[in-house]
N, C-alpha and C positions, 0 to 999 in steps of 0.2 A: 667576253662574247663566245658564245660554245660555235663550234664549225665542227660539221660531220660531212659522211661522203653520203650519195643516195646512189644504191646498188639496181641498176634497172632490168638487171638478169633476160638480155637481149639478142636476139641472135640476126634480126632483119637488119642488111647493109656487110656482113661479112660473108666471103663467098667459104662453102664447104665445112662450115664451124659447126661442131656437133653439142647437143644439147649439155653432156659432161664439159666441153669444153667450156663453155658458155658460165657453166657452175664454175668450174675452176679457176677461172678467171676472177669471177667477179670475188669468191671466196680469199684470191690469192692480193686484191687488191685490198681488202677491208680488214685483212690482216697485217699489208706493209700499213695503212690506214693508222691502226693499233699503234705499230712499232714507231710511226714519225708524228703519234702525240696526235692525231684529231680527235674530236670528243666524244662521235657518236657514229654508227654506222644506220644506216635507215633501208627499209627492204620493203617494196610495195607489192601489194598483192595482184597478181594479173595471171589470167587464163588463157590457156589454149593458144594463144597466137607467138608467132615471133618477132612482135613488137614489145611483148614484155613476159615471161612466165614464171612467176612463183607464185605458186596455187594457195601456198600456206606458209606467209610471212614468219607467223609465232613458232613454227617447225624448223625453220631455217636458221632462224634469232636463236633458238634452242641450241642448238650445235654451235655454230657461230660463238657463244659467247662461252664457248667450255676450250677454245682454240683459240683465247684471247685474254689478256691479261686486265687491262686496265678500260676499256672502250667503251660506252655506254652503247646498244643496240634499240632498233624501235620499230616499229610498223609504221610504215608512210605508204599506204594503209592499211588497214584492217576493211574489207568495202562491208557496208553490215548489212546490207539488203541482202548481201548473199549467205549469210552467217545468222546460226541458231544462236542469239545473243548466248543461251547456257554454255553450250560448246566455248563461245568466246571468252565468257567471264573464268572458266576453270581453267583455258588456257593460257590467260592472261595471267591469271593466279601462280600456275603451276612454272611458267617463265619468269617470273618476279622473284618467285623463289629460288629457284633455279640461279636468276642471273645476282640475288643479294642487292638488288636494286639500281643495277645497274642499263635497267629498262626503260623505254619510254613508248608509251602506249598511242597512236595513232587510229585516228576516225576515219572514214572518206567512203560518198555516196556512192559511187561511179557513172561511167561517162560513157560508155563503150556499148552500142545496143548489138554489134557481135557477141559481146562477150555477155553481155543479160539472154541472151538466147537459149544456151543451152540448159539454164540455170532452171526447170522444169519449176513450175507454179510461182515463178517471181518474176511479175512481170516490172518491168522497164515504170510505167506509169506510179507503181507504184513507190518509185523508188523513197520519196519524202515524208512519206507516212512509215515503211520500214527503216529508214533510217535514224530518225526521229526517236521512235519508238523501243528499238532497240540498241538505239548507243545510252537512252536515256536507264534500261535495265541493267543493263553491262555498268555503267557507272553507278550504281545507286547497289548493284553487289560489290562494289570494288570496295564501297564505302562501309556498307554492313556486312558483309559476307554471307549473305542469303539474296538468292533472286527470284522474283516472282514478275508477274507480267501480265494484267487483266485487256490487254487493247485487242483488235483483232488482226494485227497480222503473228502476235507471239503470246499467247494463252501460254500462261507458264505459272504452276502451281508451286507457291513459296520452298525451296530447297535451299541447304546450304553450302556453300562453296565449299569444297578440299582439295588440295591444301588453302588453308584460309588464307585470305589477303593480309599481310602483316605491314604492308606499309602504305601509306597516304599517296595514290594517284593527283593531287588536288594540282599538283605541280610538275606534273609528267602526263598530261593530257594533249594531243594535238590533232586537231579538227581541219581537214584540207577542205580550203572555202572558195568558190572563188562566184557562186552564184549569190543572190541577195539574200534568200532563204538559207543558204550555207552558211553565210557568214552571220545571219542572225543568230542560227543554234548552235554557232561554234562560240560567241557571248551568251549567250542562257547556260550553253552547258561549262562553262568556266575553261574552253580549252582555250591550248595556244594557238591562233589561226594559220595556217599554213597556205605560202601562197606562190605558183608558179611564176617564174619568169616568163612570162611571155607574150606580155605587154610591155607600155611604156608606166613605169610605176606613178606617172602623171595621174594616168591614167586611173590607176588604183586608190589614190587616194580616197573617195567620198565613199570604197566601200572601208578601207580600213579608219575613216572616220568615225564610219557609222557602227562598225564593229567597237571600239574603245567605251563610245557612247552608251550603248547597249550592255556593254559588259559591268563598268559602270553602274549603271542604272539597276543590274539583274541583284551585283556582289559589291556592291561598297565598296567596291577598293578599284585601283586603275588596273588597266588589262594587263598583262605579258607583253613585253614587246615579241611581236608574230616573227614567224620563223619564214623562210624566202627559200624557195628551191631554184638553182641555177642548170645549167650545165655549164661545164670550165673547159679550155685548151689553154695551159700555159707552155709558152714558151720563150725563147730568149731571144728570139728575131720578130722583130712586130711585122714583118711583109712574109715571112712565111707564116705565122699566126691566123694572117689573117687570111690567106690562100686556103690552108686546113683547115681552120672553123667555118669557113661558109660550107666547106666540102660536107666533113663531116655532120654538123649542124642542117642543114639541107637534103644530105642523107636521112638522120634522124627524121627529122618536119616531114616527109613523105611519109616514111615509116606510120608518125601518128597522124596524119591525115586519113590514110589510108584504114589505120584502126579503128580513130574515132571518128570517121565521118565527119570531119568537122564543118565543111562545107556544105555539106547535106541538107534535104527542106526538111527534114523529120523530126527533128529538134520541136520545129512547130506545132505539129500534133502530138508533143509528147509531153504529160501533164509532168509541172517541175521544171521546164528546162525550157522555159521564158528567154531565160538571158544568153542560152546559147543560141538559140532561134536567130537573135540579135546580132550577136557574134559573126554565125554563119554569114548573115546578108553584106557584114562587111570583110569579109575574106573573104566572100566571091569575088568584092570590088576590086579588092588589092591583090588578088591570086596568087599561087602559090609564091613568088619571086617576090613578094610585100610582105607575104606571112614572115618571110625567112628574115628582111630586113627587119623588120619590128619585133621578131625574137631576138637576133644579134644584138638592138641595141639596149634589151632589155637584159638578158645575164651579162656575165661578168668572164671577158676571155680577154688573149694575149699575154703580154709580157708580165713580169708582173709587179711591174707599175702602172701599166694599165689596167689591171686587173684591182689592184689597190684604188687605183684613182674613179675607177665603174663603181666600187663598195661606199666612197667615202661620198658619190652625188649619192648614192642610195640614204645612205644613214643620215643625209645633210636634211632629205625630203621627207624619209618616211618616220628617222628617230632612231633609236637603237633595235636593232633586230637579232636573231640565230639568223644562221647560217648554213645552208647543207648544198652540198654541188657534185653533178656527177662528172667521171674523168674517163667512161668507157659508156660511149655510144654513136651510135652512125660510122660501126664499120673502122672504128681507131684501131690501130694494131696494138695489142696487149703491149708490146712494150714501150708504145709512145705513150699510151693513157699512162701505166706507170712513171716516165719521165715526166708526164706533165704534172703527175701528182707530187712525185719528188722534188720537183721548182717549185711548186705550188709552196710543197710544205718548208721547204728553207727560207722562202724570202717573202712569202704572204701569210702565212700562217700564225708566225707568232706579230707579225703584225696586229693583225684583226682580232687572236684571241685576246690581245690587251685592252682593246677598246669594251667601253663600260656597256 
């Protein structure tokens, strides 16, 4: 079972933390990451706010894996509406290279209509037709090394990649899903589905049903088992575990309410974004102090045999999964995230990377 870290390069919930900080931290984590044996380090792409900022995941992953020995790195995500698929396919190319295939390549629509804002002639509405359209070009050069693109949001007259793709994405694809349309073209386009905690994975089930079935249906062969993003706080006292996770954890959940609007009516009049619509009307119900409990019992925190025994209902319900978790957010002090990552990595770690 691969387990990586997810870098959320964050500065909302710590007080006076400067933007370098904020980098050095996260870089200084993903490098102990390296050294205590996790498999992958993951970097999402997010604007302008201090909820999350790294503008250019493939730029970061570039350096990143030239200050790392053995670590696979990846984009959790690449958002493509916001992205000239070319730009993306040569970047993609040119970090492959670079990292000797030590890459793994990440999709994702976006959620954020602050951050669709500033983004001039991309609008929000459109985001499923850009997305769509453009991760389907991006993979289809990754495949031949030429991209071309006749639809109407990316007119792109057939070029060739350089430096060319020299190794098969077929199997280092990852599509963050978590809407019905999301997880359908994350089975058409053969990626691994990626999916937040932050439900009850009861919950999840009839989409990642219907994702297997479809993927199935598209490629002959059974899906990937999907990859699950957490947040973690391990520690070795379960009553103070569980004092700091609600803290920190509840910090964060502000943080991204606050980002994405999650409660918002806007979701409703915005074409695509059906099931968030849905979402929102029951996170009014349950308000913030319900969102917070249904994210807690959805990832995986505390001791860590708590933390083992959250993994093992996980895998009992949904099957064999990856695994990726962050160890710095909502305001953790730099060297408790380290500490929890340290527990983490001595006595869960090589547990879970055992399992099939």
């Amino acid at each position: 079972m691969d387990v990586g870290i997810l870098m959320p390069f964050a500065s909302d919930g710590w007080d006076d933390i400067t933007d370098s900080q904020v980098y050095a931290e996260e870089i200084g984590l993903a490098k102990l990451a390296d050294e205590l044996g996790f498999n992958v380090a993951w970097a999402a792409e997010h604007h302008f706010f201090g909820y999350s900022f790294c503008p250019d995941n493939t730029q970061l992953l570039s350096y990143l894996v030239g200050v790392t020995k053995q670590i696979d790195v990846g984009t959790a995500a690449v958002i493509m509406p916001w992205n000239e698929p070319l730009r993306v396919a040569e970047r993609v190319a040119m970090l492959d290279n670079l990292a000797q295939g030590r890459f793994r390549f990440g999709v994702g629509r976006g959620l954020s209509r602050r951050e669709y804002a500033p983004f001039r002639g991309v609008e929000m509405d459109e985001s499923r037709g850009r997305y769509d359209e453009g991760t389907a070009m991006v993979i289809d050069a990754l495949r031949t090394g030429f991209i071309e693109g006749d639809g109407p949001f990316f007119p792109q007259p057939r070029i060739e990649i350089r430096p060319r793709p020299e190794r098969s994405f077929d199997d280092r694809l990852y599509c963050v899903a978590s809407s019905d349309d999301s997880v359908e073209s994350a089975a058409r386009f053969g990626g691994r589905m990626t999916m937040f905690a932050d439900r009850a994975w009861e919950h999840r089930m009839p989409s990642i049903t219907a994702y297997r079935s479809r993927f199935l249906e598209e490629h002959g062969r059974e899906a990937p088992p999907l990859m699950t993003a957490d947040f973690c706080l391990c520690m070795a006292d379960a009553d103070e575990a569980a004092e700091k996770a609600r803290t920190y954890m509840g910090t964060y959940l502000g943080s991204l309410l606050e980002h994405y609007e999650v409660m918002g009516d806007h979701f409703a009049v915005t074409e695509g974004y059906d099931a968030y619509a849905k979402a929102a009307e029951v996170l009014r119900r349950v308000g913030e102090s319900g969102f917070l409990d249904m994210f807690m019992s959805a990832t995986a925190w505390g001791t860590p045999d708590q933390i083992l025994a959250t993994l093992e209902r996980r895998r009992d319900l949904i099957g064999p999964f990856e695994y990726t978790t962050a160890f710095r957010y909502g305001g953790i002090p730099f060297e408790e995230s380290k500490a929890s990552m340290e527990l983490f990595a001595a006595e869960v770690l090589p547990v879970i990377q055992a399992w099939d």
